[in-house]
C-alpha positions as CSV (number, residue, x, y, z in Angstrom):
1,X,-42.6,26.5,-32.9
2,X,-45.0,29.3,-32.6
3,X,-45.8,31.8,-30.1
4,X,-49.1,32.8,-29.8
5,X,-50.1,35.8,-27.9
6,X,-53.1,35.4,-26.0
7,X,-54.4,38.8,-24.1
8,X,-51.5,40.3,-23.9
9,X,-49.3,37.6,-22.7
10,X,-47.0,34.6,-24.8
11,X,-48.3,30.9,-24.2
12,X,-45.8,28.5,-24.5
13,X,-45.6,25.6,-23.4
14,X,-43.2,22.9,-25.5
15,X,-40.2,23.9,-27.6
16,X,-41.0,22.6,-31.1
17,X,-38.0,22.9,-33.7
18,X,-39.9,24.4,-36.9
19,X,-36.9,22.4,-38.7
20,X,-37.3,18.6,-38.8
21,X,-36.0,16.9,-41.3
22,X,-32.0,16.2,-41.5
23,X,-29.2,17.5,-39.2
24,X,-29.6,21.3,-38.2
25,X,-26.6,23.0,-39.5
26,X,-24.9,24.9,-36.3
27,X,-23.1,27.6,-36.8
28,X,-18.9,26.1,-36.8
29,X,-17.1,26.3,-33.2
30,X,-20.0,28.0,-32.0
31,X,-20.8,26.7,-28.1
32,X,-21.6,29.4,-26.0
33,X,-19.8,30.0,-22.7
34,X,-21.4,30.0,-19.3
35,X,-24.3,32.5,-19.0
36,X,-22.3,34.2,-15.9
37,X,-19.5,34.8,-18.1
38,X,-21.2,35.9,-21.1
39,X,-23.2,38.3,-20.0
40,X,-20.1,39.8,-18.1
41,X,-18.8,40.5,-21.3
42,X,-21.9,43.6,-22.5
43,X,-23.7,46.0,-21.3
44,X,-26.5,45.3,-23.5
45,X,-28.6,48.8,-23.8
46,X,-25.4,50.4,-24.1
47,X,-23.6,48.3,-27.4
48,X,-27.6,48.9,-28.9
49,X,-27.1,52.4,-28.5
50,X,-23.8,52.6,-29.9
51,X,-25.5,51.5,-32.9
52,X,-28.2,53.7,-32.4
53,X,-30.7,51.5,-32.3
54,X,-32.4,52.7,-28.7
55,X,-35.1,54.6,-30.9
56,X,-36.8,54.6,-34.2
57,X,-36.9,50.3,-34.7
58,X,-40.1,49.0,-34.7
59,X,-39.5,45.1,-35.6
60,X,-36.0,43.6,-35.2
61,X,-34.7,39.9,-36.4
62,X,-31.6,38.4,-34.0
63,X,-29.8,35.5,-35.7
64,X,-28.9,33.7,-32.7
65,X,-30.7,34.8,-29.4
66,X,-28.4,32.7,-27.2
67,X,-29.3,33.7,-23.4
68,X,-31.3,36.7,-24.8
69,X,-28.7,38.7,-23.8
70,X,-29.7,41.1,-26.1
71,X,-33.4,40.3,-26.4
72,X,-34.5,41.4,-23.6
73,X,-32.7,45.1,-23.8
74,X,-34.0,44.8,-27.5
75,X,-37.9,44.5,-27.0
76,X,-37.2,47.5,-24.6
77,X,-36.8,49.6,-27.4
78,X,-38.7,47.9,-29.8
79,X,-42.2,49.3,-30.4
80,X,-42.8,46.5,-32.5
81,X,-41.8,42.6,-32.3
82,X,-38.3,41.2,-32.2
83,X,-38.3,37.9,-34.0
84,X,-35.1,36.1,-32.1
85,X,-34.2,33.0,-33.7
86,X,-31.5,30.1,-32.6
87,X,-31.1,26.5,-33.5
88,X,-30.8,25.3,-30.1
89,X,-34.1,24.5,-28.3
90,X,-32.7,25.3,-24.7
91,X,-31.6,28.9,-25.6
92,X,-35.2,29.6,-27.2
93,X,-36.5,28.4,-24.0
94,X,-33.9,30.2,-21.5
95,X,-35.2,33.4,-23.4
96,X,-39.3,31.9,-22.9
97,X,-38.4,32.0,-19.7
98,X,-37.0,35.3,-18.8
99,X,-39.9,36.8,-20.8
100,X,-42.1,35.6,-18.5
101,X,-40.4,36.3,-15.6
102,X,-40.1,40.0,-16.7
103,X,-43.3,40.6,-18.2
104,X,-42.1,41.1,-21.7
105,X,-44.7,39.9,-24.1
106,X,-43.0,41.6,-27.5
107,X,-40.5,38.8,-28.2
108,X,-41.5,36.4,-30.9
109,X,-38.9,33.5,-29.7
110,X,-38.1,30.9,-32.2
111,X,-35.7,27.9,-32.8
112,X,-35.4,27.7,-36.5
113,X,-32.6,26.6,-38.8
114,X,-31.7,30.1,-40.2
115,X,-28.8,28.8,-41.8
116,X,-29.9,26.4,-44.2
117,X,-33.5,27.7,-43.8
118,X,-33.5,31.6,-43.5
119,X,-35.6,33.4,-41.5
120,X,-39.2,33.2,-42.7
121,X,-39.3,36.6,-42.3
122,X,-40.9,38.4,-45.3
123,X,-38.9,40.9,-47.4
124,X,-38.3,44.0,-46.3
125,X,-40.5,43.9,-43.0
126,X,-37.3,44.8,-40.7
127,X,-35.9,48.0,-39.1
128,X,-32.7,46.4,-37.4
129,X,-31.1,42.8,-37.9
130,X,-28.6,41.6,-35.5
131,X,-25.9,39.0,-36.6
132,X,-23.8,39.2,-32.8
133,X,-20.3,36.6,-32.9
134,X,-21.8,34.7,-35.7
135,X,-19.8,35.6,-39.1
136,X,-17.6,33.2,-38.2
137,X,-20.3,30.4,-39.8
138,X,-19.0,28.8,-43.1
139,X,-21.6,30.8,-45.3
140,X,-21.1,34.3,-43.6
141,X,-22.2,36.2,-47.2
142,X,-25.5,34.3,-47.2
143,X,-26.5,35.0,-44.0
144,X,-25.9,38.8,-44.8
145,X,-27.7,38.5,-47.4
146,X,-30.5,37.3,-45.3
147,X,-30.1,39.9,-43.2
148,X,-30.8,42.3,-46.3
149,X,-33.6,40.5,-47.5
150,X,-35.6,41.0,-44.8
151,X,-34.3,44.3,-44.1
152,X,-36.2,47.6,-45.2
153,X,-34.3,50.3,-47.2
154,X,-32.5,52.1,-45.2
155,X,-32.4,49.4,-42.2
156,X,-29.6,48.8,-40.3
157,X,-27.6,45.7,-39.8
158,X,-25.4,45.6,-36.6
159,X,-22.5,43.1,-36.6
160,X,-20.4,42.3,-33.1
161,X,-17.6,39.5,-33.2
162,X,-14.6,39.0,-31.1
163,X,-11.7,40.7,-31.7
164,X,-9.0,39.2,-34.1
165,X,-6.3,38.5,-30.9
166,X,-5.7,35.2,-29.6
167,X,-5.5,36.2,-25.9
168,X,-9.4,36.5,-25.6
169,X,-11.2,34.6,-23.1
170,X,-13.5,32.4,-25.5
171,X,-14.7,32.7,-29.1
172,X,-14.0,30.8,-32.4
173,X,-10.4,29.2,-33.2
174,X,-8.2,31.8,-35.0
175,X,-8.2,30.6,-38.2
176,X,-11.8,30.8,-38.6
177,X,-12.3,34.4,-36.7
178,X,-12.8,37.2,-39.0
179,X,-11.4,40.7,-39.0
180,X,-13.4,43.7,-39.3
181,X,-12.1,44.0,-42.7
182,X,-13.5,41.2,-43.9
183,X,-16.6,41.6,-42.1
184,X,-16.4,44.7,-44.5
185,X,-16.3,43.0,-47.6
186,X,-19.1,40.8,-46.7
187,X,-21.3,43.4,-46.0
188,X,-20.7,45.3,-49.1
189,X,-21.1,42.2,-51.3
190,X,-24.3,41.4,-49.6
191,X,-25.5,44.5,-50.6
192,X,-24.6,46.6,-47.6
193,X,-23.3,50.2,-47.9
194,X,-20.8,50.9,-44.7
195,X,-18.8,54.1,-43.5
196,X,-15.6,54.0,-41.9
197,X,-17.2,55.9,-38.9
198,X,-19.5,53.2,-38.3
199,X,-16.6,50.9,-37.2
200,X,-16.5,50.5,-33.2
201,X,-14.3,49.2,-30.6
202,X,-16.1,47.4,-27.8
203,X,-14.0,46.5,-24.8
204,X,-13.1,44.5,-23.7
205,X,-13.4,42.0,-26.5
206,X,-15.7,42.8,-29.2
207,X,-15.8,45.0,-32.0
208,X,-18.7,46.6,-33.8
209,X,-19.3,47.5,-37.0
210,X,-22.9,49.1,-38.8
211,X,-24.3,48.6,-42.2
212,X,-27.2,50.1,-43.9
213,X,-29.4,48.3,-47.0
214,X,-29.8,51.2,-49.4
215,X,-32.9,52.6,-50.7
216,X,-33.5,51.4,-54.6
């Protein structure tokens, strides 16, 4: 599915998968919650200014756009395009749909296999890539790696996922939830460089963590 811009404004009018062929491969244990109670969960401008992405990005990548949750608070601050890409056709059209309604014409919603496709993105044509509660997918290098790919030196990657504590509300089963640590060691053998400072806590059930391709 493409969007096309037309004077300023996104047409759309059928959610086409661009993948056709064979099963989509969803992301393990990864149905999202009800929209009320999901959205309860961020403040989105602020969590995109703890990673300090509220100025300098021009074009930004979102591997999973869900309810657009962050999308929308995303092509606030993006003076470019943010590309945000999920499998499922109804989320792609849920975030449509909000565009619309708020006069937002800088999204460039897609549903695309990411995971056994990648992006389509070309290489090194992002500022920002956001891979929110998704690390918990069987392949969680490769996606990284992705991420990199497309990322330009110097770009920043922001990771979120639940915390590692049984008691929270939703998210993956246990035994496939990572820890920031290992979150860590992903990133790195992606390619990511990551400081210690860049790890954050964000209540009530989420952590953060920011990585940065480096310049070659």
């Amino acid at each position: 599915m493409r969007l096309v811009p037309i004077h300023g404004a996104i047409e759309h009018s059928t959610v086409v998968p661009e993948r056709t062929k064979g099963n989509p491969m969803k992301v393990r244990d990864s149905g999202m919650p009800e929209e009320e109670m999901w959205t309860g969960f961020f403040d989105p401008a602020k969590v995109l200014a703890i990673f300090g992405l509220d100025r300098g990005v021009e074009n930004l990548v979102e591997f999973g756009c869900g309810y657009g949750t962050f999308t929308l608070a995303a092509a606030g601050i993006a003076a470019g395009t943010v590309h945000a890409l999920d499998i499922e056709p109804e989320m792609v059209s849920i975030v449509l749909q909000k565009c619309r309604e708020a006069g937002i014409t800088n999204v460039h919603a897609t549903v695309r296999d990411f995971v056994a496709d990648g992006t389509g993105l070309a290489d090194n044509s992002m500022d920002a890539a956001l891979l929110f509660n998704i690390l918990h997918h069987e392949e969680p290098v490769a996606l990284m790696k992705e991420a990199h790919r497309v990322l330009k030196p110097n770009g920043i990657l922001a990771v979120i996922h639940w915390n590692y504590d049984p008691t929270t509300p939703r998210g993956p089963a246990m035994e496939m939830r990572p820890r920031p640590e290992q979150c860590i060691a992903w990133g790195k053998e992606a390619g990511f460089l990551f400081n210690e400072r860049n790890r954050y806590d964000l209540p009530p059930y989420h952590y953060g963590l920011l990585f940065k391709k480096p310049f070659t």
